[in-house]
C-alpha positions in Angstrom: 0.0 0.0 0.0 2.5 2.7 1.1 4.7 1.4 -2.4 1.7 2.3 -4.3 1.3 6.0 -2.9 5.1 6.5 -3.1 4.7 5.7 -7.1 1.6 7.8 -7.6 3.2 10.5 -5.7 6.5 10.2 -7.3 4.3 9.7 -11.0 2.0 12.7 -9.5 5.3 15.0 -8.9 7.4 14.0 -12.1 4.4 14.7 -14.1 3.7 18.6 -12.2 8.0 18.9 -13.3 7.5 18.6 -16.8 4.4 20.1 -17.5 5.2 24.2 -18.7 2.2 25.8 -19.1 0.7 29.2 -18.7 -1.7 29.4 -16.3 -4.1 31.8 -15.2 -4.9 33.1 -11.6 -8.6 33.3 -12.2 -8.7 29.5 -13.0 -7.0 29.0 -9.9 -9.0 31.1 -8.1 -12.2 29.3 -9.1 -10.7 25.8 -8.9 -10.0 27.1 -4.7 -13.2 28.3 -4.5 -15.2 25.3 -5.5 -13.2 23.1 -3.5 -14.8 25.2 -0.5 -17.9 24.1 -1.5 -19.5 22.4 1.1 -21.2 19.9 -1.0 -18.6 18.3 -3.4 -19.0 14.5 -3.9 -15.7 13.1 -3.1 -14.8 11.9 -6.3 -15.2 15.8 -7.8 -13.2 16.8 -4.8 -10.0 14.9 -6.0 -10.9 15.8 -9.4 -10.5 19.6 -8.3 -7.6 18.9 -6.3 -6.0 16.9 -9.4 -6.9 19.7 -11.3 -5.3 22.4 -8.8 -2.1 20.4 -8.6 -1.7 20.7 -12.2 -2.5 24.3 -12.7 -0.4 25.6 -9.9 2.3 23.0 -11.1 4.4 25.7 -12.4 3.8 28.6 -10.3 4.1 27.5 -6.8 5.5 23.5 -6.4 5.1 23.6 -2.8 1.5 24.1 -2.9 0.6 22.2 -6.2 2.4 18.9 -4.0 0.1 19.9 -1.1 -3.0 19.9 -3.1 -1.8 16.3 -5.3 -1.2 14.8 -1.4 -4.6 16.0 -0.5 -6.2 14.5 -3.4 -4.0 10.9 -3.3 -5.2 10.7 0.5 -8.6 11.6 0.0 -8.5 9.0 -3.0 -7.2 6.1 -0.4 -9.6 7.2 2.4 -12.4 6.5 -0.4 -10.8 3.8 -2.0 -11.7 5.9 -5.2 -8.5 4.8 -7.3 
């Protein structure tokens, strides 16, 4: 179990590395503020965090890991993989 979230995270991180992309603040912005919705299904809660991880993959690493570590745990805790 822990070998498989060390190769999704590792997979996760290489991928964020090599992605260069320009990215806009206000789809970041509305990626953050869905994920504060109340109501999100927990399948379109990793999605958004997937999603987050990607877009922020080149601006700020440290919080596009966060969000991937976020979404790989919720994943687990749900068994949605």
């Amino acid at each position: 179990m822990k070998r498989l979230l060390r190769i999704i995270l590792l997979a996760t991180i290489f991928q964020l590395l090599t992605q260069t992309s320009n990215i806009w603040a206000t789809n970041i912005d509305s990626l953050e503020q869905r994920l504060k919705t109340t109501n999100l299904h927990p399948a379109e809660k990793i999605s958004v965090l997937k999603d987050l991880s990607y877009e922020l993959a080149s601006i700020d690493l440290r919080k596009a890991i966060h969000y991937a570590q976020e979404g790989i745990k919720l994943a687990v805790k749900t068994k949605d993989r």
